[in-house]
C-alpha positions as CSV (number, residue, x, y, z in Angstrom):
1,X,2.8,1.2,2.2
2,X,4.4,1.2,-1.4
3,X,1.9,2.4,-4.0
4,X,1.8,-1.3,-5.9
5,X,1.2,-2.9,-2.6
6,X,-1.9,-0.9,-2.5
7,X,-2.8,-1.9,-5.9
8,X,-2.6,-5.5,-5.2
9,X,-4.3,-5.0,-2.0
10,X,-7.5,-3.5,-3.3
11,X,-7.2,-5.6,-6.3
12,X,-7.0,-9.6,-3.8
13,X,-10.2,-7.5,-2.5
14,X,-12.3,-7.3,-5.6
15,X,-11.1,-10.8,-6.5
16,X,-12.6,-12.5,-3.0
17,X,-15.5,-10.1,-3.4
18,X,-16.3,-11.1,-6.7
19,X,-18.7,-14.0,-5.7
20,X,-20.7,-12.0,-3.4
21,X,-21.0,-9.0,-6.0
22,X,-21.6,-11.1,-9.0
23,X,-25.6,-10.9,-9.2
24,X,-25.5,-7.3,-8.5
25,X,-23.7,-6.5,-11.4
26,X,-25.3,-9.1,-13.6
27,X,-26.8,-7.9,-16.6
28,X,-29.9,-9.2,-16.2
29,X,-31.4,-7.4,-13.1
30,X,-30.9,-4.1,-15.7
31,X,-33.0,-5.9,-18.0
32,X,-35.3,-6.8,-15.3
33,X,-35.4,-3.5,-14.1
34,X,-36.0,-2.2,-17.7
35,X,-38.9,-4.3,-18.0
36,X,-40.7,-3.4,-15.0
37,X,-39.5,0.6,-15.5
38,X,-36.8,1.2,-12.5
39,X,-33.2,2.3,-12.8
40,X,-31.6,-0.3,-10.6
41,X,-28.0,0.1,-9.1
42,X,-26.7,-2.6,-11.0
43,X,-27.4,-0.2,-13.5
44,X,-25.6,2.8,-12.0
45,X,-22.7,0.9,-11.4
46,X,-22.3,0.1,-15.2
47,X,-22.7,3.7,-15.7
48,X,-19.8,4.6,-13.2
49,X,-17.6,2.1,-14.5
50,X,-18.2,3.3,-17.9
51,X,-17.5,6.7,-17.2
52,X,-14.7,5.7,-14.9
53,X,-13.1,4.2,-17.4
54,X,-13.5,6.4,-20.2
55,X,-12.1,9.3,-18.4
56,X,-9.8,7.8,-15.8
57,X,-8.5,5.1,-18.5
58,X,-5.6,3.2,-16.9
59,X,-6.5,4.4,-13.3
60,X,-9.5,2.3,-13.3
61,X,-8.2,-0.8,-15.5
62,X,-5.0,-0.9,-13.4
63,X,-6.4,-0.2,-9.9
64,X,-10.5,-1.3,-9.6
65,X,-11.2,-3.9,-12.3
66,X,-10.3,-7.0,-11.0
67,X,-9.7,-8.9,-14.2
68,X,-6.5,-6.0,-14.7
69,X,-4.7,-8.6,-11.7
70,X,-1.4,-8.9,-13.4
71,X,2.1,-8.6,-12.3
């Protein structure tokens, strides 16, 4: 399978994911968790995309983020 075929692939995934992911990366079960004193996962997955990002740059916005669905 062609490298961009793979791209578009994992990115369709993310896309039809996206509904079923949504509250689990929502910014307000951080908060929540905050509040009551827990590190949730929501959290860690900001984390990992934050770091992912910083240090993988392109990988990451061309490959896992789902809004980076372009031609």
């Amino acid at each position: 399978m062609k490298r961009q075929n793979i791209r578009k692939l994992i990115l369709i995934s993310a896309m039809l994911m996206f509904p079923i992911t949504i509250y689990y990366l929502s910014p307000y079960v951080i908060i929540q968790g905050a509040i009551e004193g827990i590190i949730t996962g929501s959290f860690v997955v900001f984390l990992l995309m934050l770091i992912s990002s910083v240090f993988l740059g392109r990988l990451f916005c061309g490959y896992l983020c789902p809004a980076g669905m372009e031609k």
